[in-house]
Structure formats: C-alpha cells, structure tokens
C-alpha positions as CSV (number, residue, x, y, z in Angstrom):
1,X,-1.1,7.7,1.7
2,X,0.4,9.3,4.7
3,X,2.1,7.6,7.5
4,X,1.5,10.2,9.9
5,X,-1.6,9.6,12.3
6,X,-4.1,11.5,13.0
7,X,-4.3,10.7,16.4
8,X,-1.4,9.5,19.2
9,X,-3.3,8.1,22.6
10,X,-0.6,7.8,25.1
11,X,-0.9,5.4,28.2
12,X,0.1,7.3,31.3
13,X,0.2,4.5,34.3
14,X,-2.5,2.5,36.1
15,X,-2.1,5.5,38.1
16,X,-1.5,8.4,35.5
17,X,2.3,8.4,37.1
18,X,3.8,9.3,33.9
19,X,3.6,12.6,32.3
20,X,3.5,14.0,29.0
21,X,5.7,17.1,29.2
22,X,3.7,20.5,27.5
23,X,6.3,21.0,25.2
24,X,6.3,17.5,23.8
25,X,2.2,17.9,23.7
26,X,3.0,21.5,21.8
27,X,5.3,20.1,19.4
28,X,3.1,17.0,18.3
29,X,0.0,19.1,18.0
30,X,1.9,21.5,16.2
31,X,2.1,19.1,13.2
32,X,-1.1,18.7,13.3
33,X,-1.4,15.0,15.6
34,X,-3.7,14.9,18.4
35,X,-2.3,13.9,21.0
36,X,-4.9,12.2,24.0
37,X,-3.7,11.7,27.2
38,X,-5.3,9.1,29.7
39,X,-4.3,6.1,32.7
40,X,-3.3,2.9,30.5
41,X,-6.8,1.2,31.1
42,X,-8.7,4.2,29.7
43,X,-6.0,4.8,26.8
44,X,-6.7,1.2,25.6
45,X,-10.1,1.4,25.2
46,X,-10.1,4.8,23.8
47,X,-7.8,3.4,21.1
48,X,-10.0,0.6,20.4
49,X,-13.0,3.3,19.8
50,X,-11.0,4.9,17.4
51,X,-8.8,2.5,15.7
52,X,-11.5,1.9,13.0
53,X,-12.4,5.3,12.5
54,X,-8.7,7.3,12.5
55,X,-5.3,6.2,11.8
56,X,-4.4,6.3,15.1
57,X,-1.3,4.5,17.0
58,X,-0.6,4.2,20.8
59,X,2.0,4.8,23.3
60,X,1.4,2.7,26.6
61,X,3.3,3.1,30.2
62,X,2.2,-0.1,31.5
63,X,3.9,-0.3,34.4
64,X,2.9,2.5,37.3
C-alpha cells in the first residue's frame, strides 16, 4: 500500500490570500500528486467529495 496520495487539496484563505507558489505546484505534480487549489470553505468540501473515493489529504490556511 502506498502512503503517497493521490490527491493534496490545499486551503488558500477565506479570501484565497495564500498562494501556492508554481514551482511547489510543478514539483508535487511532478510525482504524480494532484495538487487542487481553492479558498478554505471550497477546499473543505471538495475534500469531503473526495475523501471516499481517493486517498487524498488536506492542507488548510484557515486564517485569511
């Protein structure tokens, strides 16, 4: 079993203040993670959608 996910939803803000920089985005999809992108509210939810589905985990900036 791998421990590696398939998918890393990353919680930008209430207000999508936060960034994901293009070569952290490059380097995660280069080993084959998708990496999704969204304000924390959105990120939540989309991780619920998918969390039965995909071994996915969840970064979340909760503050801005």
């Amino acid at each position: 079993m791998s421990h590696k996910p398939s998918v890393l939803i990353v919680g930008l803000g209430s207000y999508s203040r936060m960034h994901v920089p293009e070569a952290t985005r490059a380097e995660i999809e280069e080993v084959g993670i998708e990496l999704i992108a969204l304000p924390t509210g959105e990120a939540c939810t989309r991780y619920n959608q998918l969390r039965e589905e995909e071994h996915v985990v969840a970064a979340l900036h909760l503050t801005c």
